[in-house]
Each structure stands twice: as structure tokens, then as C-alpha cells.
C-alpha positions in Angstrom: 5.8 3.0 -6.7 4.1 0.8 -9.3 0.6 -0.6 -8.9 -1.4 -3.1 -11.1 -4.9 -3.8 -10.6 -8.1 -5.1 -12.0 -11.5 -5.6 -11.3 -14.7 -7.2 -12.2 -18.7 -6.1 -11.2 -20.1 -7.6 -8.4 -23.4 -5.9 -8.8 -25.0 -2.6 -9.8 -21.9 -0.1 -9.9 -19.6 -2.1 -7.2 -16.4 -3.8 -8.2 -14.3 -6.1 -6.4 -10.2 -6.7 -7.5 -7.2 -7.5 -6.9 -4.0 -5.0 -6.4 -0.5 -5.6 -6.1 2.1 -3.4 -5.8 5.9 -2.7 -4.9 7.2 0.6 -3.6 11.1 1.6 -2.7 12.4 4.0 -1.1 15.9 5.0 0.8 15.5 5.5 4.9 17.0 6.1 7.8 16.0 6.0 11.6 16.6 8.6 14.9 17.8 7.3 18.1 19.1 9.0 20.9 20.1 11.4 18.6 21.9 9.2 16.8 21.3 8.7 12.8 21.0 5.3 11.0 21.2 4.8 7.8 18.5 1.9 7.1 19.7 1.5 3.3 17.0 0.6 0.5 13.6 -0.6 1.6 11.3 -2.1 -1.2 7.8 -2.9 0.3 5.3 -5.4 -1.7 1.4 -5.5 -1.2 -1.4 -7.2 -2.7 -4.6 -6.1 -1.5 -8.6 -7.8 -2.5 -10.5 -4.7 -2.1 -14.3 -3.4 -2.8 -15.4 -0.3 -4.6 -18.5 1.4 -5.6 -19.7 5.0 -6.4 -20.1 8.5 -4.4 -21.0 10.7 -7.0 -21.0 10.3 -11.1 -16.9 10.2 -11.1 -15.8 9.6 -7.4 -15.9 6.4 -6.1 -14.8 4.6 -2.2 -12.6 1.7 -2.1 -12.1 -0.6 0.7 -9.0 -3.0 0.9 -7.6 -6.2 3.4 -4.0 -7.9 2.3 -0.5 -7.7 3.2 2.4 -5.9 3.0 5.9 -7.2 3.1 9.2 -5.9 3.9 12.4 -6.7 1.6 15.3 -4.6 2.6 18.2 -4.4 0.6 20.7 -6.0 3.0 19.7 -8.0 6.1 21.8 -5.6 9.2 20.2 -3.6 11.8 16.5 -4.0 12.5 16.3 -6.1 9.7 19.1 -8.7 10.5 16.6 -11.4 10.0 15.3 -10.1 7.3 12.1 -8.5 7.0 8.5 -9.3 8.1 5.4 -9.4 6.2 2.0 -8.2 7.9 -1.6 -8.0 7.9 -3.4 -4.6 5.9 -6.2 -2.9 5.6 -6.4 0.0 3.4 -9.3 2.5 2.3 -9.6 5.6 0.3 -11.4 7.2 -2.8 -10.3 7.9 -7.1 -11.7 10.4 -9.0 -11.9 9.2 -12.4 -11.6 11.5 -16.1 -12.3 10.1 -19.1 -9.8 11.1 -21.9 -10.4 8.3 -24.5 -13.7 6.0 -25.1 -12.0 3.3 -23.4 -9.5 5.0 -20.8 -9.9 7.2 -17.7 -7.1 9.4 -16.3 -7.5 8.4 -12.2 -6.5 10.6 -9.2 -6.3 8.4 -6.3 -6.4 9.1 -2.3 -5.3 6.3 -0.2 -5.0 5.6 3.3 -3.6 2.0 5.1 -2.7 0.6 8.0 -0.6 -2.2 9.6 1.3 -3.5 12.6 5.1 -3.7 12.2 8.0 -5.5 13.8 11.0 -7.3 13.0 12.4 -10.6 14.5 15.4 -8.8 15.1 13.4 -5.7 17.3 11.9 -9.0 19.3 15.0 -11.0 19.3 16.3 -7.6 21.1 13.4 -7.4 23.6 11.3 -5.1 21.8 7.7 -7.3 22.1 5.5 -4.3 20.9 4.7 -4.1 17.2 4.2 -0.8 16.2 1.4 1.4 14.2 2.2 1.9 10.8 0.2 4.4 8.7 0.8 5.1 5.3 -0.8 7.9 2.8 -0.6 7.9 -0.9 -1.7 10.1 -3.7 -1.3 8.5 -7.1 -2.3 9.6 -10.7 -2.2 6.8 -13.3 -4.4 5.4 -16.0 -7.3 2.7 -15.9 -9.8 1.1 -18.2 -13.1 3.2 -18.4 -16.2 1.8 -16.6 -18.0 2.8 -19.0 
């Protein structure tokens, strides 16, 4: 995964931004006992979000955006190729300075969205279905200092 973000005050210790990022990963599904390789899926988000402060070096963050869906061949469930969905995300970084101006950040994040496929519908599957992902990321940021 690889995230880029930034973020401006909005008042006395809150921040609002802007995140996008792309994850990929190689997956496969069980059916009936029956395993299917689902090949390389890359996922995209951008997210606005809000954050503001716990304590002195914890802080929340709230999110809404989307996610999309770009699998590395269009077969299977994804044989029309691959949707892109509503998201809401929240979670919480802990933040450690190590230079004047940078932070080493520790990151818990949970989101949420609704997925389906044409193809699942095309096949009579109307139903979208709960998606919930967790993350824990370390990376660098600017200070807020």
C-alpha cells in the first residue's frame, strides 16, 4: 500500500485533508469447496477526512470517499470489470517526533463499504455485500508543530 495525504487547520488543533491511496494484493475465493484463483487486485481510494486531538500525541480521524476496484484481468466476478463504491473510514495515529519538522506516525485504521460486481448481479446475485477492512501503517508526516 502507498498513501499520500495532506492537511490544513480548520480551527484550534483540527485538520481536514485529503488522502489517496492504492493497495494490491493477490486473492482468491472459496466455493463449494472449490478454490478460485481471483488473480491481482489493486484497489484505489481517496478519502476527505477530519482529525483533531485525544491526548498530546494521539489524535482521531474520521473519513467519507470511495474505493475502486481494478483487477488485473476482467474474468470471473469481475468480467465487467470492477466497481467503485461509497467509504467511510475512521481510526486514530500516534505521532513521534524525530526531526524539528518530521514525525514518525503509527496509524490504526478501520473502513467500510458495500461491494458488488455487475457480473455478481448480471448472475442474480442482487445483494451487495459488507466489506470491512483494517490497516496498521507506519510512515512519515510533516510535524504539527
Amino acid at each position: 500500500m502507498v498513501a499520500f495525504g495532506g492537511s490544513l487547520p480548520v480551527g484550534t488543533g483540527f485538520r481536514a485533508g485529503l488522502e489517496a491511496a492504492v493497495a494490491s494484493g493477490s486473492f482468491h475465493a472459496t466455493e463449494n469447496d472449490v478454490d478460485t484463483d481471483l488473480g491481482t487486485l489493486r484497489t484505489g481510494t481517496l478519502t476527505a477526512f477530519l482529525e483533531g486531538p485525544v491526548v498530546e500525541r494521539l489524535r482521531w480521524h474520521v473519513g467519507l470517499g470511495g474505493i475502486a476496484y481494478w483487477p488485473s484481468e476482467e474474468s470471473g466476478i469481475f468480467a465487467r470489470g470492477g466497481p467503485t463504491s461509497f467509504l467511510a473510514a475512521g481510526g486514530a495515529d500516534y505521532r513521534y517526533p524525530v526531526h524539528a519538522q518530521w514525525d514518525v506516525i503509527a496509524s490504526a485504521r478501520y473502513d467500510y463499504h458495500r461491494f458488488t460486481t455487475d457480473e455478481l448481479e448480471a448472475r442474480g446475485f442482487s445483494h451487495s455485500q459488507g466489506v470491512g477492512r483494517v490497516s496498521l501503517t507506519v510512515g512519515i508526516a510533516r510535524g504539527l508543530r
